[in-house]
N, CA and C atoms as an extended XYZ file, in Angstrom:
531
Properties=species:S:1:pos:R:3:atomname:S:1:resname:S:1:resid:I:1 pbc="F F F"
N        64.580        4.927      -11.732 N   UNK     1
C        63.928        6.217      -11.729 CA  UNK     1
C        64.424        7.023      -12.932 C   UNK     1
N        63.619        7.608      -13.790 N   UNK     2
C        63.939        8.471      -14.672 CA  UNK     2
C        64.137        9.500      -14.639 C   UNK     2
N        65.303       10.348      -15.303 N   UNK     3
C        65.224       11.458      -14.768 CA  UNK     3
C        64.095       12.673      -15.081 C   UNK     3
N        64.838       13.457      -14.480 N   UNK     4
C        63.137       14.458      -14.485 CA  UNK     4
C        63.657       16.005      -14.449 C   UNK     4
N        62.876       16.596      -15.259 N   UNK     5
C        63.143       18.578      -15.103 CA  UNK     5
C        61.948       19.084      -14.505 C   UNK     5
N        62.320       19.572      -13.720 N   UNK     6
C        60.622       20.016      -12.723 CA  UNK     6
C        61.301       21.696      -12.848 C   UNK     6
N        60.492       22.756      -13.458 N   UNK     7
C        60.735       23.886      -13.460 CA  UNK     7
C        59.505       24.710      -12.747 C   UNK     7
N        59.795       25.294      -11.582 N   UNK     8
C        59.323       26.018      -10.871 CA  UNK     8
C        59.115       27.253      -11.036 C   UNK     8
N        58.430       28.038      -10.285 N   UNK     9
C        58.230       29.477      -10.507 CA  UNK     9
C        59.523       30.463      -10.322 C   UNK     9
N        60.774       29.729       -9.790 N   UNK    10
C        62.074       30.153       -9.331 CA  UNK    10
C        62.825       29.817      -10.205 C   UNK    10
N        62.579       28.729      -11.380 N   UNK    11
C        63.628       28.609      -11.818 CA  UNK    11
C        63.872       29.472      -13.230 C   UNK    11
N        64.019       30.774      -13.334 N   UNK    12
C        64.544       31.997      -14.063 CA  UNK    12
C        65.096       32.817      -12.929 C   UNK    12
N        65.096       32.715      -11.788 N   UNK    13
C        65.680       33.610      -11.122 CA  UNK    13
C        67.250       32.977      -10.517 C   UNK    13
N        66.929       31.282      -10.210 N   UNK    14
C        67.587       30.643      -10.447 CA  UNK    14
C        68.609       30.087      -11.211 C   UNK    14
N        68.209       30.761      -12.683 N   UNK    15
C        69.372       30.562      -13.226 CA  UNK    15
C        70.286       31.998      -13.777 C   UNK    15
N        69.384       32.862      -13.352 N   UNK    16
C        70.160       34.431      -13.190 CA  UNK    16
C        70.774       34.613      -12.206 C   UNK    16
N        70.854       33.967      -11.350 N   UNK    17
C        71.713       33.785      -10.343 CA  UNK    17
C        73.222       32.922      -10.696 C   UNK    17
N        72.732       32.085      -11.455 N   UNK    18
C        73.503       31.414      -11.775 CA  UNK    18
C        74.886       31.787      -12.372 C   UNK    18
N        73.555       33.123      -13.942 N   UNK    19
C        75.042       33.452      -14.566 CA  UNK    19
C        75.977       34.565      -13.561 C   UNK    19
N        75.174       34.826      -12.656 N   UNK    20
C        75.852       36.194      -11.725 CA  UNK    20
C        77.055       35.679      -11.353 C   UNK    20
N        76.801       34.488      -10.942 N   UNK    21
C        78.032       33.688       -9.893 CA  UNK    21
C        79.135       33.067      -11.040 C   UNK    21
N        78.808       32.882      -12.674 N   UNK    22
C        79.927       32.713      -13.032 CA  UNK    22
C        80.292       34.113      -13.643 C   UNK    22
N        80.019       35.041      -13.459 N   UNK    23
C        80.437       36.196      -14.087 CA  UNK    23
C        81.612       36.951      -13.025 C   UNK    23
N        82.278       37.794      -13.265 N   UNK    24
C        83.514       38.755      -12.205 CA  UNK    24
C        83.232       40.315      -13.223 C   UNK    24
N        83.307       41.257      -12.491 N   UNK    25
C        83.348       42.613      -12.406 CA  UNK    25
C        83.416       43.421      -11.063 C   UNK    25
N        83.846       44.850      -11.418 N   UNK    26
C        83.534       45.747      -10.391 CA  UNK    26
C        82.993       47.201      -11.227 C   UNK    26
N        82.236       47.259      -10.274 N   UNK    27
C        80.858       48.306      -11.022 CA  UNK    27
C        81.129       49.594       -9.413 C   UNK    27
N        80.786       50.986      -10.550 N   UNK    28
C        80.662       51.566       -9.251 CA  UNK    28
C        78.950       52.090       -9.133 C   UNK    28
N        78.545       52.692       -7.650 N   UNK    29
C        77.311       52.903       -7.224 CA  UNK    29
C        77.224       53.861       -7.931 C   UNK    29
N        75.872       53.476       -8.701 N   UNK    30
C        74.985       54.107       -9.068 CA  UNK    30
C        73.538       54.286       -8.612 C   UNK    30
N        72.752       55.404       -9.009 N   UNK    31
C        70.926       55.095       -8.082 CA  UNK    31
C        70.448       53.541       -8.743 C   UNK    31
N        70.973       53.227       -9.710 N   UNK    32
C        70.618       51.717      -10.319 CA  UNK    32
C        71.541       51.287      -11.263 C   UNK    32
N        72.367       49.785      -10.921 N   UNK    33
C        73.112       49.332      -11.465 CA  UNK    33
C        72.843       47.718      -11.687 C   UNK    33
N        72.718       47.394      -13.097 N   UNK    34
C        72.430       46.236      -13.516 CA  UNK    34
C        73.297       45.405      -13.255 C   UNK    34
N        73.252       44.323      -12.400 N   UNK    35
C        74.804       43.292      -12.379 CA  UNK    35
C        74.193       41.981      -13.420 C   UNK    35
N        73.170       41.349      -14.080 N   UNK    36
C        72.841       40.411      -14.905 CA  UNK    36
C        71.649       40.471      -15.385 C   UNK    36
N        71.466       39.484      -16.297 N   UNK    37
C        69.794       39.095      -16.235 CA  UNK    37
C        68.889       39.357      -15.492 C   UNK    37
N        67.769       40.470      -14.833 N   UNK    38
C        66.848       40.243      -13.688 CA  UNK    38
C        67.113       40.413      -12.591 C   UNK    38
N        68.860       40.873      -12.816 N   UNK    39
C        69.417       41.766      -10.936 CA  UNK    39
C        69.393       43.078      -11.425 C   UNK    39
N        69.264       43.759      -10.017 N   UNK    40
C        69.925       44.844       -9.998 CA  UNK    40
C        69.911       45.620       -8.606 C   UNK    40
N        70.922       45.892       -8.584 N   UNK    41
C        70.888       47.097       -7.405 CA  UNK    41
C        70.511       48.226       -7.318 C   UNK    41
N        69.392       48.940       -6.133 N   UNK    42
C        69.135       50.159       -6.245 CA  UNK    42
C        69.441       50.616       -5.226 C   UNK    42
N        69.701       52.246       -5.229 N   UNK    43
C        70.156       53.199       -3.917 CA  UNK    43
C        68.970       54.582       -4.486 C   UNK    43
N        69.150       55.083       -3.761 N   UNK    44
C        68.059       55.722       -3.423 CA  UNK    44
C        68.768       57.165       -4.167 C   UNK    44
N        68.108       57.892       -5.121 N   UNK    45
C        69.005       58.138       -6.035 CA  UNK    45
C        69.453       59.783       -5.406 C   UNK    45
N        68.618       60.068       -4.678 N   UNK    46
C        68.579       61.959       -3.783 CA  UNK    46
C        69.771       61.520       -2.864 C   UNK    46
N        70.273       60.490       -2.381 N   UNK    47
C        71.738       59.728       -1.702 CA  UNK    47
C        72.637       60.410       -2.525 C   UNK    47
N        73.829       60.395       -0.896 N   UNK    48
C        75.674       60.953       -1.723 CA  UNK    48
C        75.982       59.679       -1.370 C   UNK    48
N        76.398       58.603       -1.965 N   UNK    49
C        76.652       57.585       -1.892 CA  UNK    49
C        78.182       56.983       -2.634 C   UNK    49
N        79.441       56.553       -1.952 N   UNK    50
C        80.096       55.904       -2.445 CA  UNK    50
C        80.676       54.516       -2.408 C   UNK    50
N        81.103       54.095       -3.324 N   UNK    51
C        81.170       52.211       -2.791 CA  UNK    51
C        81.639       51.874       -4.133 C   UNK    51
N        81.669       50.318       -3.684 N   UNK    52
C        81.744       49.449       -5.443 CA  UNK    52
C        81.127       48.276       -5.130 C   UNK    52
N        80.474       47.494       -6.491 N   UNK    53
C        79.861       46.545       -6.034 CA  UNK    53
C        80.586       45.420       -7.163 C   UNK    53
N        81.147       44.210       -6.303 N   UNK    54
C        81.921       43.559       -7.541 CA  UNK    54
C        81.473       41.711       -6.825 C   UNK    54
N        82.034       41.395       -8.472 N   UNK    55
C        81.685       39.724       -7.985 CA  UNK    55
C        82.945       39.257       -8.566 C   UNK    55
N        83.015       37.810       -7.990 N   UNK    56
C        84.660       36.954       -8.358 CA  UNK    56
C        83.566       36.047       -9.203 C   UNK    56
N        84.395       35.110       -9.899 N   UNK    57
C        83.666       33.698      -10.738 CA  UNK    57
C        83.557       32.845       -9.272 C   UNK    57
N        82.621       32.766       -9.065 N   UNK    58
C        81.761       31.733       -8.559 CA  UNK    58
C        81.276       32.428       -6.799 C   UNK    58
N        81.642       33.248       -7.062 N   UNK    59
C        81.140       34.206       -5.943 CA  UNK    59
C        79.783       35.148       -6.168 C   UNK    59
N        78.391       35.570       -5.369 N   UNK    60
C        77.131       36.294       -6.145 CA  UNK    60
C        78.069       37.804       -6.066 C   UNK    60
N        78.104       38.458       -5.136 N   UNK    61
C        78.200       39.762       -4.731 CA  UNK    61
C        78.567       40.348       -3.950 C   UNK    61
N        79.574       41.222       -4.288 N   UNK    62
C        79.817       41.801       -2.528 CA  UNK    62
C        79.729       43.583       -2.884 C   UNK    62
N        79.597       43.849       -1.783 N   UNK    63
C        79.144       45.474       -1.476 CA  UNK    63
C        79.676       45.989       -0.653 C   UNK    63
N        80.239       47.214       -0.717 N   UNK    64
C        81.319       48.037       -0.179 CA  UNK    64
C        80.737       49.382       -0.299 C   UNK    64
N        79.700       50.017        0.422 N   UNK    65
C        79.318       50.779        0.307 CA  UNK    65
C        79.233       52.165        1.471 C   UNK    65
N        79.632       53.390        1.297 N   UNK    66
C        79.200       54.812        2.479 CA  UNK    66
C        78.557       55.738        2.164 C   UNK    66
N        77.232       55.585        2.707 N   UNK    67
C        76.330       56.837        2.331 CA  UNK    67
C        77.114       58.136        2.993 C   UNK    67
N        76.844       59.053        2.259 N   UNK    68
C        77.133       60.401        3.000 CA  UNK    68
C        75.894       61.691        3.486 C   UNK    68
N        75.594       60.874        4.087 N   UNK    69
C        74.235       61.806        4.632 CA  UNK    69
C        73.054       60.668        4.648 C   UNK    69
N        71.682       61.361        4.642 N   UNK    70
C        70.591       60.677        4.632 CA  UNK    70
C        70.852       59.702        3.551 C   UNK    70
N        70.350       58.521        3.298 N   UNK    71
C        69.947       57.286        2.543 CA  UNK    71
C        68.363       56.831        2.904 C   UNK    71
N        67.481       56.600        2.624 N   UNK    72
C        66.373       55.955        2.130 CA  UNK    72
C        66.197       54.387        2.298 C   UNK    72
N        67.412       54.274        1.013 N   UNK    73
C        66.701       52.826        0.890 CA  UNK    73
C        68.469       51.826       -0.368 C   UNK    73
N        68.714       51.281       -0.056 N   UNK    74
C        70.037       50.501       -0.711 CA  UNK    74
C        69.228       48.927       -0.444 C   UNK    74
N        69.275       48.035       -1.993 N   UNK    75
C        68.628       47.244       -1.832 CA  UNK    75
C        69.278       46.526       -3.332 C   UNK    75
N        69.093       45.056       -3.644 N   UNK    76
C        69.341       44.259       -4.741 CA  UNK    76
C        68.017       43.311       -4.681 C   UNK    76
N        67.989       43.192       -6.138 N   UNK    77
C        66.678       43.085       -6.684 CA  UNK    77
C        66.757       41.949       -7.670 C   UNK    77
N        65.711       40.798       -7.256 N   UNK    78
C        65.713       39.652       -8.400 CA  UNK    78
C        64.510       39.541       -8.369 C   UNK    78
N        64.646       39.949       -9.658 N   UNK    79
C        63.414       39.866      -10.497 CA  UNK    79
C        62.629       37.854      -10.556 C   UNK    79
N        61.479       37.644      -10.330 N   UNK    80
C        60.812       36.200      -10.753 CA  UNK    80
C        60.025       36.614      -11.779 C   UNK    80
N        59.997       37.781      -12.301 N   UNK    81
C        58.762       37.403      -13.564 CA  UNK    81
C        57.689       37.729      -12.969 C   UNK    81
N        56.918       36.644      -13.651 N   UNK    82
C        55.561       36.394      -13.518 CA  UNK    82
C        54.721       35.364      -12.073 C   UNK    82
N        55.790       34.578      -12.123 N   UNK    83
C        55.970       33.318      -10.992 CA  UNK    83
C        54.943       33.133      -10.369 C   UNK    83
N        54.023       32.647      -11.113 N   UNK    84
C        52.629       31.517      -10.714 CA  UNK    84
C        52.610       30.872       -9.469 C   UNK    84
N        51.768       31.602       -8.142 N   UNK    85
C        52.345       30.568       -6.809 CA  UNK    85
C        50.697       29.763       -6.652 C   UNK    85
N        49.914       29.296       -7.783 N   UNK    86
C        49.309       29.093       -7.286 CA  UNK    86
C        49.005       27.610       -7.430 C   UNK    86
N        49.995       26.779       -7.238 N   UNK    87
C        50.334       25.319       -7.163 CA  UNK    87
C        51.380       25.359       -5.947 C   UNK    87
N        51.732       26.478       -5.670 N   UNK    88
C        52.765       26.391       -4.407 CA  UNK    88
C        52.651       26.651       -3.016 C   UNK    88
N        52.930       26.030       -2.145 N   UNK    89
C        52.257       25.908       -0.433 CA  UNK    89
C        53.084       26.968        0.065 C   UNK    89
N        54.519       26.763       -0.440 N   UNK    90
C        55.722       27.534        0.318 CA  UNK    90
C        57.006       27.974       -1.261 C   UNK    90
N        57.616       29.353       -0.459 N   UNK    91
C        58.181       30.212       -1.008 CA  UNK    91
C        59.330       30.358       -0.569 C   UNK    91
N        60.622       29.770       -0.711 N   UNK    92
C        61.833       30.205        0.262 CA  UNK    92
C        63.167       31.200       -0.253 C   UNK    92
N        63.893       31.366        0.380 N   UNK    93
C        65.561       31.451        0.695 CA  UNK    93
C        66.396       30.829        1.345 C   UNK    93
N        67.523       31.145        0.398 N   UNK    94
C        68.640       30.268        1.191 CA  UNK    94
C        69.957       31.125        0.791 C   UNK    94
N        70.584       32.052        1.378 N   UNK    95
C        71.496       32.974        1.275 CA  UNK    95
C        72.777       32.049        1.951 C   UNK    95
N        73.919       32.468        1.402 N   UNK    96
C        75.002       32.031        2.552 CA  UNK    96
C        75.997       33.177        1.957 C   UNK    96
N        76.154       33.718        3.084 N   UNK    97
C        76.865       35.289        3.309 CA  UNK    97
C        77.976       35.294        4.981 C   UNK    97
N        78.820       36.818        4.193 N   UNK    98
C        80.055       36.635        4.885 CA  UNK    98
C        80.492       38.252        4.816 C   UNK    98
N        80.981       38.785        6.361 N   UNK    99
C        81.280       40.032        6.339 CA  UNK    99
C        82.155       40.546        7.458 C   UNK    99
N        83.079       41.412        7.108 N   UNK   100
C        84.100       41.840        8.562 CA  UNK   100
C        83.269       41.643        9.586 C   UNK   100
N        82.102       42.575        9.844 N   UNK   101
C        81.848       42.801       11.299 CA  UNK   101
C        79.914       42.301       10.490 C   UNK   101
N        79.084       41.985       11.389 N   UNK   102
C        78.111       41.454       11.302 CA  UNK   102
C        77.393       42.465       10.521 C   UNK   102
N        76.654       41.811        9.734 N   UNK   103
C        75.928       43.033        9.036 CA  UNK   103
C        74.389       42.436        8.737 C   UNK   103
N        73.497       43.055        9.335 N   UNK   104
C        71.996       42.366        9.080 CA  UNK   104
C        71.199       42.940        7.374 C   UNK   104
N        70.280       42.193        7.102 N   UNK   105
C        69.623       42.266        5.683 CA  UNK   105
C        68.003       41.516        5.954 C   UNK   105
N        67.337       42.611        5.367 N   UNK   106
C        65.909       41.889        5.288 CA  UNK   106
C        65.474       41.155        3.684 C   UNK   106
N        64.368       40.511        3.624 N   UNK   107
C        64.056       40.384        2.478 CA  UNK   107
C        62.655       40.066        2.249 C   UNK   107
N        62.317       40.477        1.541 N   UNK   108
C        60.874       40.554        1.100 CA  UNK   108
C        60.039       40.048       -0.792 C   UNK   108
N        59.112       39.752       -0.596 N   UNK   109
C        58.626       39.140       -1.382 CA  UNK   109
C        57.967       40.530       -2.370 C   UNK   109
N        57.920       41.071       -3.276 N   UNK   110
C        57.276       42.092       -4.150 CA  UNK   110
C        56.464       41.411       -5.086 C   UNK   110
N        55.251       41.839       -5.121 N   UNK   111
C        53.874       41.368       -5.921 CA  UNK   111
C        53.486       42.862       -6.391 C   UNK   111
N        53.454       42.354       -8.257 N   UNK   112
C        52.855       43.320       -8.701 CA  UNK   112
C        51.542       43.141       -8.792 C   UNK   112
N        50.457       44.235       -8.381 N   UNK   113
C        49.460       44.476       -8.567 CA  UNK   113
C        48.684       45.458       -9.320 C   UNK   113
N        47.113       45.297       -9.498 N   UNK   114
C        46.726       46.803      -10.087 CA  UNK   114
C        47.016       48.121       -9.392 C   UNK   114
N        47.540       49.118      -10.021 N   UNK   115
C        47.934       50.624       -9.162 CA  UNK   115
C        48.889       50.750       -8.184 C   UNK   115
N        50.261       49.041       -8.000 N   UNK   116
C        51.365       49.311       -7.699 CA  UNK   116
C        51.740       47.914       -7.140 C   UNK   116
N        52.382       48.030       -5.981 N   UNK   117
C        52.312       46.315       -5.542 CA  UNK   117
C        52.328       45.648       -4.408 C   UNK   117
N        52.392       44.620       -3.731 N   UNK   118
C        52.151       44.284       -2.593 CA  UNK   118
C        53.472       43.797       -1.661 C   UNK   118
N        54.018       44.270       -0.922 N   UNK   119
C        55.390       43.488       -0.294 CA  UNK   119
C        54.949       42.265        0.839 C   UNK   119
N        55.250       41.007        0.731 N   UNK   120
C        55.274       40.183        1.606 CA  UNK   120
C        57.049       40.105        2.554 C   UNK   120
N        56.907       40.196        3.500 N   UNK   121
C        58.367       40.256        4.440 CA  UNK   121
C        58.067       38.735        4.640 C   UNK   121
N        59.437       38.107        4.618 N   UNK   122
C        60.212       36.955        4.976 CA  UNK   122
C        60.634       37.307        6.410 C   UNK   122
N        59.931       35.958        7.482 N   UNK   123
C        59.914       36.340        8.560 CA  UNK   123
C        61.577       37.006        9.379 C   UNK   123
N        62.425       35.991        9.128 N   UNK   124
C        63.643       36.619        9.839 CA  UNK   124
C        64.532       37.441        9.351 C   UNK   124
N        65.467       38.036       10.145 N   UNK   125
C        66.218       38.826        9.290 CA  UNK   125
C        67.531       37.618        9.061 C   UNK   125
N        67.924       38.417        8.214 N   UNK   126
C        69.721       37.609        7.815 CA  UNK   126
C        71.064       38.285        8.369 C   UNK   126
N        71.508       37.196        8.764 N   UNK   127
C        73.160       38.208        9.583 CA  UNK   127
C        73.729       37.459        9.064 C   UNK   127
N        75.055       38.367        8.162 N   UNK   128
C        76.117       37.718        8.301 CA  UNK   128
C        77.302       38.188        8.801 C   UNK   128
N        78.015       37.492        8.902 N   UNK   129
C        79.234       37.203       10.066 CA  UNK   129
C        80.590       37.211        9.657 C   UNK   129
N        81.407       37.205       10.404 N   UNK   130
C        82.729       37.417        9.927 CA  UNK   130
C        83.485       35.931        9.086 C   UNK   130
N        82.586       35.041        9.454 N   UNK   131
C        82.739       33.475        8.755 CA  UNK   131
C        81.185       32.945        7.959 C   UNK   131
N        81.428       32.336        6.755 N   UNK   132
C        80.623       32.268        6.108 CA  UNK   132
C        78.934       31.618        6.842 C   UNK   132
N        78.036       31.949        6.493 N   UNK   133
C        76.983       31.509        7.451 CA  UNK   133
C        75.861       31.453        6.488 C   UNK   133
N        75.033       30.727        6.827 N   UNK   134
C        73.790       30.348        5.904 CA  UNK   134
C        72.763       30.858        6.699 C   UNK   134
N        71.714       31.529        5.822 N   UNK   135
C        70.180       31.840        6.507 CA  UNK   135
C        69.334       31.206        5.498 C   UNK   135
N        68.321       30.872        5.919 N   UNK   136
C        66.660       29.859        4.933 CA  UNK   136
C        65.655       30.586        5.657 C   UNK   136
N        64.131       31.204        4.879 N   UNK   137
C        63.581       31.153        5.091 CA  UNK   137
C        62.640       31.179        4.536 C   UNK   137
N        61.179       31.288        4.880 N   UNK   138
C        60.297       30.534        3.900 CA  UNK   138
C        58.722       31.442        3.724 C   UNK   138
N        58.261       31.461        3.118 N   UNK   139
C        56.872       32.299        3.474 CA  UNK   139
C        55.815       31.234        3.098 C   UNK   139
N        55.156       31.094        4.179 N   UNK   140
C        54.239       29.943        4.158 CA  UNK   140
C        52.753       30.257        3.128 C   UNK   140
N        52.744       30.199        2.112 N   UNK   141
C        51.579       30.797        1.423 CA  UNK   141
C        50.307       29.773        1.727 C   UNK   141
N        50.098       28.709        2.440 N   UNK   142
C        49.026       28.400        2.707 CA  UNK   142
C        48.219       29.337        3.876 C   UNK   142
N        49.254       30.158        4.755 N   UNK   143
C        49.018       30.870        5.752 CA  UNK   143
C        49.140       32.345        5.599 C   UNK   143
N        49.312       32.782        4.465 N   UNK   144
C        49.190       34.212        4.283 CA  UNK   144
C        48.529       34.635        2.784 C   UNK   144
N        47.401       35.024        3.051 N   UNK   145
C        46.317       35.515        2.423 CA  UNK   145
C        47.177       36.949        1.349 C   UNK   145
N        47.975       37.320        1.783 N   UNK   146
C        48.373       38.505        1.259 CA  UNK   146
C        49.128       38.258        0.280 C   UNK   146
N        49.738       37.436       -0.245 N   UNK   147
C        50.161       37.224       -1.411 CA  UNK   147
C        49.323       36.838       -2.441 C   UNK   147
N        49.659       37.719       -3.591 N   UNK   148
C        48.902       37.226       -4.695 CA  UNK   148
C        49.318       36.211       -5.497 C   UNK   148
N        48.315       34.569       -5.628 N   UNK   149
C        49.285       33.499       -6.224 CA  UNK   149
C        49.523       33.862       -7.489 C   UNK   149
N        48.441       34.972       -8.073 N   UNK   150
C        49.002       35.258       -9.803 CA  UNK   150
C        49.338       36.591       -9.963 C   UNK   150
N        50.571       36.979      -10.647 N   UNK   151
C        50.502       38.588      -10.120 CA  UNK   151
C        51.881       39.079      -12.010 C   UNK   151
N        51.428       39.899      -12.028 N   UNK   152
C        52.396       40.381      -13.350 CA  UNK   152
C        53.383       40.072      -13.325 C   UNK   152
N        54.720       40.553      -12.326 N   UNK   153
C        55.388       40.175      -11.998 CA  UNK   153
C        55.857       40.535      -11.049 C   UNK   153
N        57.355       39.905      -10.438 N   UNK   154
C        57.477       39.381       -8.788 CA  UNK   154
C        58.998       39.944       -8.597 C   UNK   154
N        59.211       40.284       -7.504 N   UNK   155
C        60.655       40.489       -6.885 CA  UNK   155
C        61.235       39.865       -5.610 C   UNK   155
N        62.115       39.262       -5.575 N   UNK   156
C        62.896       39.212       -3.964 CA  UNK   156
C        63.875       40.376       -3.774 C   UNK   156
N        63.425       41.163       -3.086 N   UNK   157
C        64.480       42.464       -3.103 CA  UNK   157
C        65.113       41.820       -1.113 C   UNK   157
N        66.568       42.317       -1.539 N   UNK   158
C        67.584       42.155       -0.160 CA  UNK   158
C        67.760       43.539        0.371 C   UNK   158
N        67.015       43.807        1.378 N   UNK   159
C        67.290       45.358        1.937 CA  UNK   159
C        67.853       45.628        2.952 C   UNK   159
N        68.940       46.349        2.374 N   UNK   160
C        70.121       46.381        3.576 CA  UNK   160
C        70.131       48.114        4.538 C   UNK   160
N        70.836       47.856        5.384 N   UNK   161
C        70.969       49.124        6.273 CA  UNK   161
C        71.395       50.197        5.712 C   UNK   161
N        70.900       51.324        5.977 N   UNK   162
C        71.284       52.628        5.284 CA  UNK   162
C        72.597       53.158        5.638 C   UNK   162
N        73.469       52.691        6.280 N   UNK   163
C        74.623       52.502        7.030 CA  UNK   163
C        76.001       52.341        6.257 C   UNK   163
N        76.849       52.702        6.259 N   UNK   164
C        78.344       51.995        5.961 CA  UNK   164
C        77.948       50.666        5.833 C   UNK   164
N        78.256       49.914        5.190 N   UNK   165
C        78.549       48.156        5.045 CA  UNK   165
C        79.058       47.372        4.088 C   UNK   165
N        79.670       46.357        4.765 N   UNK   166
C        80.466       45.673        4.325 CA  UNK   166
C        80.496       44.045        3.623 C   UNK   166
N        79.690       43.387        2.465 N   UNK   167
C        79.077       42.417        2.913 CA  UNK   167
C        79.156       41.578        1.063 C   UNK   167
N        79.483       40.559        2.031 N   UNK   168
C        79.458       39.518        0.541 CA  UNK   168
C        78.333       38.643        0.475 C   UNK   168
N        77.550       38.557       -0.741 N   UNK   169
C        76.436       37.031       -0.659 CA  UNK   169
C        77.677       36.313       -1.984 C   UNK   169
N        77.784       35.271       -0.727 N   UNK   170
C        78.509       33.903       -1.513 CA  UNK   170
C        78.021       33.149       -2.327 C   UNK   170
N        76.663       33.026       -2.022 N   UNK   171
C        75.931       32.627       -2.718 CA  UNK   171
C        74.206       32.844       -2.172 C   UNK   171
N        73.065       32.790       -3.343 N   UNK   172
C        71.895       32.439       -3.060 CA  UNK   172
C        70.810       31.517       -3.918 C   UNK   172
N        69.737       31.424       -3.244 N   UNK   173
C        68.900       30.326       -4.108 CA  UNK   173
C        67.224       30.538       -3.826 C   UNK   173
N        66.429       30.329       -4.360 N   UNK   174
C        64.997       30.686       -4.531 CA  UNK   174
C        64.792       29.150       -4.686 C   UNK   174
N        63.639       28.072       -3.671 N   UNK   175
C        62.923       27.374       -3.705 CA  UNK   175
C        61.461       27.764       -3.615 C   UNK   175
N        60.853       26.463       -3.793 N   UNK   176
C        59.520       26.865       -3.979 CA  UNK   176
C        59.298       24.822       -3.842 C   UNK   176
N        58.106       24.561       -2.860 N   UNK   177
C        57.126       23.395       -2.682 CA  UNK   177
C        55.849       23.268       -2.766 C   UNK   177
């Protein structure tokens, strides 16, 4: 068998992920803070918000964050581009995350469109736990009409609780079949 490079609609987000996990810093909260290539974190910028958001070499991210009052919306953002789904059946995740006390996270699919954009939600939510734990999930695009297979460009945003929290992604990954 020969070998082979099969590059997917994931693989730029995939490898911005990549450099995240060999990179180390600590950054403090801002309404938007760039951690690489095509990440970034946003908080909701009318938020009193304090925290830090730092990574080890070979670790994605961890977040240490306390709103002080109302919050909106605290969320990290990977950018896909342009990401052509229209050779693709299915759209996934695969997070493996770790936190003192359990801490849940949604995630959703962002499609740009004309006059703004479209969010597809990834059916389950993600918990992680006081020991490292893996979540996958997938958005079946043969079965949901609402995604656009061609679209300007695309986001997986991780949206977390407006809450105190405490929470590391050890790692993550963007497939596509």
């Amino acid at each position: 068998m020969a070998d082979n490079l099969l590059l997917g609609p994931e693989a730029g987000v995939n490898h911005s992920l990549a450099l995240l996990r060999a990179d180390a810093f600590e950054k403090q909260v801002d309404p938007r803070v760039d951690l690489g290539p095509g990440i970034f974190f946003s908080v909701d910028p009318e938020a009193s918000i304090s925290g830090s958001l730092s990574s080890a070499h070979g670790m994605l991210l961890s977040l240490r964050l306390n709103p002080h009052g109302a919050t909106r919306w605290i969320s990290v953002h990977l950018q896909l581009g342009q990401a052509d789904l229209r050779q693709v059946q299915m759209l996934g995740v695969v997070c493996r995350s770790q936190a003192p006390k359990s801490v849940t996270f949604r995630m959703t699919l962002r499609s740009g469109v004309a006059g703004g954009f479209v969010d597809t939600m990834f059916r389950k939510t993600a918990v992680a736990y006081n020991e490292p734990s893996v979540h996958m999930d997938v958005i079946d695009l043969t079965r949901d009409p609402s995604v656009p297979r061609e679209a300007p460009w695309r986001e997986i945003i991780l949206m977390f609780d407006t809450t105190a929290i405490e929470v590391s992604l050890l790692n993550f990954g963007v497939f596509s079949i």
